[in-house]
C-alpha positions in Angstrom: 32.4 -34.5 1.7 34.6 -33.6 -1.6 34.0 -34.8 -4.7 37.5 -36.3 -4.6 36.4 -38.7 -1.6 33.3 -39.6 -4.0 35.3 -40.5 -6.7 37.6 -42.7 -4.6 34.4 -44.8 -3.2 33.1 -45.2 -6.4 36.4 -46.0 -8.0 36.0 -43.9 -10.7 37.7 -40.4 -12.3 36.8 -36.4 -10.2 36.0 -36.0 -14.2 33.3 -38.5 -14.2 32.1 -37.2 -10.6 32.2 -34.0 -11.8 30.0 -34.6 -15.3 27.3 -36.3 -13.0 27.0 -33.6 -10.6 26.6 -30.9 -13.2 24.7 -33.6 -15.7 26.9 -32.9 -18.9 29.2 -35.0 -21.0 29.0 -39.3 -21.0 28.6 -41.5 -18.1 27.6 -45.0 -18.6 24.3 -45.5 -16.2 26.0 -47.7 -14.1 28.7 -45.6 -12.8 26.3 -42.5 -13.2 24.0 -44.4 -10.6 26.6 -45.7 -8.7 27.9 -41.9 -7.7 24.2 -40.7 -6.9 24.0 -43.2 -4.1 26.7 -42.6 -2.9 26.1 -38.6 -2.6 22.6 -39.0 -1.4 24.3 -41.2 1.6 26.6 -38.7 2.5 24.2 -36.1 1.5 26.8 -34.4 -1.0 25.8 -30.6 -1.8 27.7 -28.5 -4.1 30.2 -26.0 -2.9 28.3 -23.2 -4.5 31.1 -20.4 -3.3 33.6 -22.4 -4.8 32.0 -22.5 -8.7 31.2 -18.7 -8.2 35.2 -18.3 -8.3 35.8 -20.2 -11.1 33.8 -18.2 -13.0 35.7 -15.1 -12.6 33.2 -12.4 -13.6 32.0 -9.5 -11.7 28.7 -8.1 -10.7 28.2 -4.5 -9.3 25.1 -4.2 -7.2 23.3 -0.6 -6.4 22.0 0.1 -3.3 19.8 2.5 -3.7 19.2 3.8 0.6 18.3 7.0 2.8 21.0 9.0 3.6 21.8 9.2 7.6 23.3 10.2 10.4 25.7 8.3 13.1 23.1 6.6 15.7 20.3 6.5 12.8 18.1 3.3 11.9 19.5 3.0 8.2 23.4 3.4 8.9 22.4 -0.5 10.2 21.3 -1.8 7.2 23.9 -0.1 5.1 26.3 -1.9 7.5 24.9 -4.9 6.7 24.9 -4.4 2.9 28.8 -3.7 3.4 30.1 -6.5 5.7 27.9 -9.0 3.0 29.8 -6.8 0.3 33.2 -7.3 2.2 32.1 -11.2 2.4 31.8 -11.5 -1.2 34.1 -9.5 -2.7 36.6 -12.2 -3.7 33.5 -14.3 -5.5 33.5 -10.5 -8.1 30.4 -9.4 -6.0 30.9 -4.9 -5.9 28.0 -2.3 -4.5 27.7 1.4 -5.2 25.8 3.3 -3.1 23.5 5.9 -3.9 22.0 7.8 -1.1 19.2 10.0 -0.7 17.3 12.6 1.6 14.1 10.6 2.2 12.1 13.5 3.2 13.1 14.7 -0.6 11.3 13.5 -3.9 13.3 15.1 -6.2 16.4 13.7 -4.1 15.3 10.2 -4.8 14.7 10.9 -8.2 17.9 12.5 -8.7 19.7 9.4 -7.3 16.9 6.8 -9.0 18.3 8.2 -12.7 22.4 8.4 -11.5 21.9 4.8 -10.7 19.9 3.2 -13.6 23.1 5.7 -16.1 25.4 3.3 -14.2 23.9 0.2 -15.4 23.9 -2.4 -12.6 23.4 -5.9 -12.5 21.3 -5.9 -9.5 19.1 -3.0 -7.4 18.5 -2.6 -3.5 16.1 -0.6 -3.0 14.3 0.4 0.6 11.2 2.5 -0.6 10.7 4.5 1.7 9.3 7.2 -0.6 6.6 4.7 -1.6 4.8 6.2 -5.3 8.3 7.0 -6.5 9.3 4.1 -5.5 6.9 2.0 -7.1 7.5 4.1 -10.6 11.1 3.5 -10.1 10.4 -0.7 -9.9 8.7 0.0 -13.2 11.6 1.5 -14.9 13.7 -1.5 -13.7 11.1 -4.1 -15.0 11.4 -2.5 -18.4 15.3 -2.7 -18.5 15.2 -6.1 -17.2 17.7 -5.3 -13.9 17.0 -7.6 -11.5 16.2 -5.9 -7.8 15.5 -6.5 -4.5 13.5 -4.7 -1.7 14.4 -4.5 1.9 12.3 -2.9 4.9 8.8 -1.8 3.5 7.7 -4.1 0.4 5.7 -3.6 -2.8 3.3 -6.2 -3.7 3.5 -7.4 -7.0 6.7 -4.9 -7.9 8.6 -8.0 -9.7 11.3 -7.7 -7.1 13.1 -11.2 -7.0 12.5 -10.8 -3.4 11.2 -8.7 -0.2 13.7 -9.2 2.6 11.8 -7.3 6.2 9.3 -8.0 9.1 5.9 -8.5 9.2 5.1 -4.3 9.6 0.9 -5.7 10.8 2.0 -7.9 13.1 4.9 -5.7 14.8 2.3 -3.2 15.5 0.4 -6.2 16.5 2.9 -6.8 19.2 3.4 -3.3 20.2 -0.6 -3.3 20.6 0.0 -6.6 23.0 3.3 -5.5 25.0 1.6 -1.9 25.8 -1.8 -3.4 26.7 -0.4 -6.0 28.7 2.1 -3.5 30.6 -1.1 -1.5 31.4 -2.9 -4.2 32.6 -5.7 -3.4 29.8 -6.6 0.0 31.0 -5.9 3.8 30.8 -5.1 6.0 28.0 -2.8 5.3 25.4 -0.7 7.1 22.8 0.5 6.8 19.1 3.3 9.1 18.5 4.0 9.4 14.8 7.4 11.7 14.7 7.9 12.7 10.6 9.7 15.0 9.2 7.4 15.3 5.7 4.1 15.0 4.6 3.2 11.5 4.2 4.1 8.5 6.6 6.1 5.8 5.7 4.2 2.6 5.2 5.8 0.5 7.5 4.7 2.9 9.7 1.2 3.1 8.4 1.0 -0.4 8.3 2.4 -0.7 12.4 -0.2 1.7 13.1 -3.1 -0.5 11.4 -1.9 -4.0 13.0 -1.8 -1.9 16.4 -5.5 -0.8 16.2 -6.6 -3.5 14.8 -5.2 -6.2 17.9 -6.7 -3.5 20.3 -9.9 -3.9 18.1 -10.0 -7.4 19.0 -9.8 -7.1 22.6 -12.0 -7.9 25.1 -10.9 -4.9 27.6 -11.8 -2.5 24.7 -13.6 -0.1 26.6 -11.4 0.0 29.3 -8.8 1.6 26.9 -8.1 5.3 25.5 -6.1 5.3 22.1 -5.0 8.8 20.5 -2.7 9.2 17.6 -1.1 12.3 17.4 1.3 13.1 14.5 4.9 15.6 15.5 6.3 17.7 12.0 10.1 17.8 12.8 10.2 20.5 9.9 8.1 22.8 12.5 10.3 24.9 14.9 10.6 23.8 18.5 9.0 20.4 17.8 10.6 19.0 20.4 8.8 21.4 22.8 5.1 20.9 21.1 5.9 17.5 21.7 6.9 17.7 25.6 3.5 19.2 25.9 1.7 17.4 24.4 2.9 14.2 26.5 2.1 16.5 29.8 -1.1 17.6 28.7 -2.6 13.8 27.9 -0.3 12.6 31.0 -0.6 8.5 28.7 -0.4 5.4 30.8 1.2 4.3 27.8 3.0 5.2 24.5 3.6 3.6 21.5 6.8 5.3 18.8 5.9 3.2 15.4 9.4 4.1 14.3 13.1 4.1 16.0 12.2 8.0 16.9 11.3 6.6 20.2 14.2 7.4 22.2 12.9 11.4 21.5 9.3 10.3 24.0 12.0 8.6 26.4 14.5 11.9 26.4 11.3 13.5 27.5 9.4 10.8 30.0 13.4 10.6 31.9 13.1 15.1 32.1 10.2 15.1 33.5 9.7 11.6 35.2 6.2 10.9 33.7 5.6 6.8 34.4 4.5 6.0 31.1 5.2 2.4 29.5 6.8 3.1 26.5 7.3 0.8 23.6 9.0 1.3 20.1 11.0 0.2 17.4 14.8 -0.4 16.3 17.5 -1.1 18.4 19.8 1.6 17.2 22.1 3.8 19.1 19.8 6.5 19.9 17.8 4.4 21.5 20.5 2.0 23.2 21.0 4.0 26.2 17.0 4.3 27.4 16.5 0.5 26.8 19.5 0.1 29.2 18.0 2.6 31.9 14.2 1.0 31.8 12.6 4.2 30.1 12.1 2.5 27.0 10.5 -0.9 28.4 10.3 -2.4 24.5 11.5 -2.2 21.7 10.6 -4.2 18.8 13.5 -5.3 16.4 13.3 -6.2 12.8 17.5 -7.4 12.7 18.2 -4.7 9.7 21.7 -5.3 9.1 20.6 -9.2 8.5 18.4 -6.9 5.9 21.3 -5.3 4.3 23.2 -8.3 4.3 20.7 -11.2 3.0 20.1 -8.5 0.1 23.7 -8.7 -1.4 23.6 -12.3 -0.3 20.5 -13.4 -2.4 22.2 -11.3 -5.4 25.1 -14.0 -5.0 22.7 -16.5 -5.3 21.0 -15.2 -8.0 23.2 -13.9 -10.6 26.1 -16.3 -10.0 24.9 -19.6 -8.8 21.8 -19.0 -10.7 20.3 -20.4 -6.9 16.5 -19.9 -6.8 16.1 -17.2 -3.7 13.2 -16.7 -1.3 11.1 -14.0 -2.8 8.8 -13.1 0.6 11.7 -13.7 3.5 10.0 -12.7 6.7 12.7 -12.0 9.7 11.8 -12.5 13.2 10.3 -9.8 15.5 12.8 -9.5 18.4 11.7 -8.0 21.7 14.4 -6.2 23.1 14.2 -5.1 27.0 16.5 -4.2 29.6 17.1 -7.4 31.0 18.3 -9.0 27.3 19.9 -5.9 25.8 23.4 -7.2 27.0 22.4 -10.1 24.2 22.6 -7.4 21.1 25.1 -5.5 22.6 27.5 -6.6 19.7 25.1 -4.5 16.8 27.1 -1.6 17.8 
């Protein structure tokens, strides 16, 4: 429905249409309510892409992201901030990137002060490096730059919005999908793979919501849990690792992060039958999903992160569209037998 087809049923002007819709200049009431019955019958909405074009202004948007590697969980949500950049370009919608080693604080500082210099109009931020991360939502508050938080959120950081999964209840899930594939028995495994000093909170957070659903079950004392934590910055961690898993023999194991597909490289060399359950569908761990080593892995779709980011930015700044501030995405569990389904992410 165009606002030209409302203007010819209510035999009027597209000016006069156009005054009501947008509530400016003179209408007499009678036409004025003559047009809003007709738009709430045809259920008229605004074509809010179109008046971000006629407004011909640009907005650059930093994204301020881990660095990575081909295969890695956060070349996905990059990806995701591009193709929404690629979508919007034409509405004056630009990102600059500014990458940094997460296992680094003075990397993420260095990049946190080249970005703020370049004066955007909008932040994405995935705060992985949690306290400088929270200082650096501070520093945006005070110079009024609107941002946006993807991944691992910050209560109360004045973001205009967290866009991520539910880290308590996908360790939750893990907790149910590794139980369940051990019929409620044997001993079980938390395999924290980091490579510095503190964890992650998402993956603090997985951890809690996985202990805390195996708290709550009935079978309790018919299950083992151990958390052990790998340093990638150690040499041959890889091989403390493999012995670690052959030592404690687990019925089951559960990688809080999209590491996983290290546990599976060693469960396929030396055919242990442990369930194993993770996170991410990324590259890495593609191929053991496909071959039944990995039996689960728990998605949190983060090129839709990426991309709802920019896309709420849209919203924001140029439509001046209220956005979702807590948007939740769904938990996907990814197996063998569906995997064809996401095939497409890569």
């Amino acid at each position: 429905m165009t606002i030209k087809e409302i203007a010819r049923r209510a035999n009027v002007s597209l000016g006069t249409v156009d005054r009501v819709i947008h509530n400016r200049g003179k209408v007499s009431k009678e036409k004025k309510e003559k047009i809003l019955k007709i738009m709430e019958e045809v259920d008229y909405k605004p074509n809010i892409y179109a008046r971000g074009l006629v407004l011909n202004k640009s907005y650059t948007i930093a994204a301020l992201m881990p660095e990575f590697e081909v295969g890695e969980y956060w070349e996905v949500p990059s990806r995701g901030v591009g193709n929404a950049a690629n979508s919007l370009s034409q509405f004056g919608i630009k990102v600059k990137y500014f990458y940094f080693d997460q296992n680094n604080i003075d990397s993420f500082i260095k990049q946190s002060n080249k970005l703020i210099e370049s004066k955007p109009d909008g932040v994405i931020l995935a705060p992985v490096i949690n306290f400088e991360a929270v200082k650096f939502c501070g520093k945006l508050r005070k110079l009024d730059i609107p941002f946006s938080i993807i991944d691992s959120n910050i209560e109360n950081s004045g973001a205009i919005c967290f866009i991520g999964q539910d880290s308590i209840q996908s360790g939750r899930l893990a907790a149910k999908l590794l139980s369940t594939s051990t019929k409620g028995r044997g001993k079980l495994l938390i395999v924290s793979i980091k490579n510095n000093e503190n964890h992650n909170k998402t993956l603090q957070k997985r951890i809690e919501g996985f202990n805390d659903y195996l708290l709550e079950s009935s079978n309790l004392d018919d299950i083992h849990v151990e958390e052990v934590i790998i340093n990638q910055r150690e040499t041959n961690w890889k091989n403390s690792l493999e012995t670690i898993l052959k030592k404690k023999h687990p019925d089951g194991v559960y990688v809080p992060s999209s590491k996983v597909h290290f546990v599976a490289e060693i469960i396929k060399k030396n055919m242990f039958e442990s369930k194993l359950v993770g996170n991410d569908l990324i590259k890495n761990n593609y191929y053991y999903i496909e071959s039944g080593i990995i039996d689960y892995v728990i998605g949190q779709r983060p090129e839709t992160q990426g991309y709802l980011a920019l896309e709420n930015f849209y919203k924001y700044l140029v439509t001046n569209q209220k956005v979702r501030s807590i948007h939740n995405l769904p938990l996907d569990i990814i197996t063998k037998e569906n995997l064809i389904f996401y095939k497409t992410n890569f």
